[in-house]
LOZANU-977179 format. One record per residue (C-alpha): residue number from 1; residue in one letter; x, y, z. Coordinates in Angstrom, 2 decimals, padded with zeros to 5 digits, always signed. Example, Ala and Ser with C-alpha at 12.3 -4.5 7.8 and 13.67 -1.06 7.14 Angstrom:
<1 a <+012.30 -004.50 +007.80>> <2 s <+013.67 -001.06 +007.14>> 
//
This chain:
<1 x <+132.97 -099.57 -000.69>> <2 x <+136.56 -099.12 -000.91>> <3 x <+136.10 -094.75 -000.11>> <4 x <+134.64 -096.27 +003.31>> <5 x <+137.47 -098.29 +004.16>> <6 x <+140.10 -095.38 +003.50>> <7 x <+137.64 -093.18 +005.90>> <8 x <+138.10 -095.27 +008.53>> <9 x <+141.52 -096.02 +007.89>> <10 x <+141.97 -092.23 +007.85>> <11 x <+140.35 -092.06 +011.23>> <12 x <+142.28 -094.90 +012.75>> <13 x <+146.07 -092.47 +011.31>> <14 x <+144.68 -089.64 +012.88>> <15 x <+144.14 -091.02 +016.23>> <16 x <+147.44 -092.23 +016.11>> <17 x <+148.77 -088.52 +014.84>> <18 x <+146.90 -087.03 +018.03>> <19 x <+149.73 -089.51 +020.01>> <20 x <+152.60 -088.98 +017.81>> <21 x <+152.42 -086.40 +015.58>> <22 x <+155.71 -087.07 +013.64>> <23 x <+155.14 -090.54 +013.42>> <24 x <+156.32 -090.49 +009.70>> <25 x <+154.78 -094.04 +008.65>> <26 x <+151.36 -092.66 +010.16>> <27 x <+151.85 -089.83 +008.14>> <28 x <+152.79 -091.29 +004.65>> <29 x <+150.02 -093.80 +005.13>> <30 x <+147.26 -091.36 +005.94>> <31 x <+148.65 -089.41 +002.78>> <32 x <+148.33 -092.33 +001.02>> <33 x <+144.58 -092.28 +002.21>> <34 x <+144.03 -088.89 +000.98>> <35 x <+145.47 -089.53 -001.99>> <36 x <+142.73 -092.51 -002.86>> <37 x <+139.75 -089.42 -001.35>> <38 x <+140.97 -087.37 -004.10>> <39 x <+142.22 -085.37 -000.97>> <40 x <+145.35 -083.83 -002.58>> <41 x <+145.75 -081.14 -000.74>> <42 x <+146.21 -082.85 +002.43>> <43 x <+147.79 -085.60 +001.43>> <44 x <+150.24 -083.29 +000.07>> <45 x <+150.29 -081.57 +003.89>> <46 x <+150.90 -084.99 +004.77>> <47 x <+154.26 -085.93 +002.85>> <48 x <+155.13 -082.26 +003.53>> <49 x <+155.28 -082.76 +007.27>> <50 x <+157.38 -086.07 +006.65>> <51 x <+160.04 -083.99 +004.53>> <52 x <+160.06 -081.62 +007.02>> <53 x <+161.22 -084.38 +009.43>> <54 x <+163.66 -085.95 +007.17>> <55 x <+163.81 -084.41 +003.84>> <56 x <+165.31 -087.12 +001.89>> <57 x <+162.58 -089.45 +003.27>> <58 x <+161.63 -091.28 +000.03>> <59 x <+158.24 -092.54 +000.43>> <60 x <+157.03 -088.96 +001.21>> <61 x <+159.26 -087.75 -002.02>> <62 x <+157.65 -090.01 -004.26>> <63 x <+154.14 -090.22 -002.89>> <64 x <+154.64 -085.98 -003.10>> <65 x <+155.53 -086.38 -006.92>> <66 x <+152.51 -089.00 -006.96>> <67 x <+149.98 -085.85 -006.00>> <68 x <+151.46 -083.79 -008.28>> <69 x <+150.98 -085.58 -011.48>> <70 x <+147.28 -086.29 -010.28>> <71 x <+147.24 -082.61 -010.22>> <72 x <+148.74 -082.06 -013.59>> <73 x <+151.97 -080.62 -012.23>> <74 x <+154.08 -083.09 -013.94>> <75 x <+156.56 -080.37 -014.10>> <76 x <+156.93 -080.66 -010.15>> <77 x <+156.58 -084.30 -010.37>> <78 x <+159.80 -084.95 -013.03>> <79 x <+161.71 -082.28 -010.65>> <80 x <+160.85 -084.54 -007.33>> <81 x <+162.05 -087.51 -008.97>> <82 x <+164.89 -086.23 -010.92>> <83 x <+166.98 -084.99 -007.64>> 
//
């Protein structure tokens, strides 16, 4: 039930991302989507494109060290959180 919900939510970001494609709430939230479809690798293009924006932008920092400990990186993770 809930994997439906974040597909359309997903859909909904994206439309909004065809708009405003820097729109860095859009894109931590539609990370944040990924991250619940076991997506990781886009969600991590997601916060990317935020920090690429504004690279101290928290949210994205944190939901990036989020993906990496759900990848096992906890290495990365500790580093992320740690500067």
């Amino acid at each position: 039930m809930f994997q439906e919900q974040y597909t359309q939510a997903r859909a909904l970001y994206e439309e909004v991302l065809r708009n405003k494609p820097d729109h860095k709430a859009s894109l931590n939230d539609l990370g944040l989507c990924y991250i619940d479809l076991e997506r990781y690798k886009d969600a991590l293009s997601c916060f990317n494109r935020i920090l690429e924006i504004d690279k101290r932008h928290i949210l994205a920092l944190v939901n990036r060290a989020k993906v990496y400990n759900k990848l096992g990186r906890y290495r990365d993770a500790e580093k992320i959180l740690k500067s």
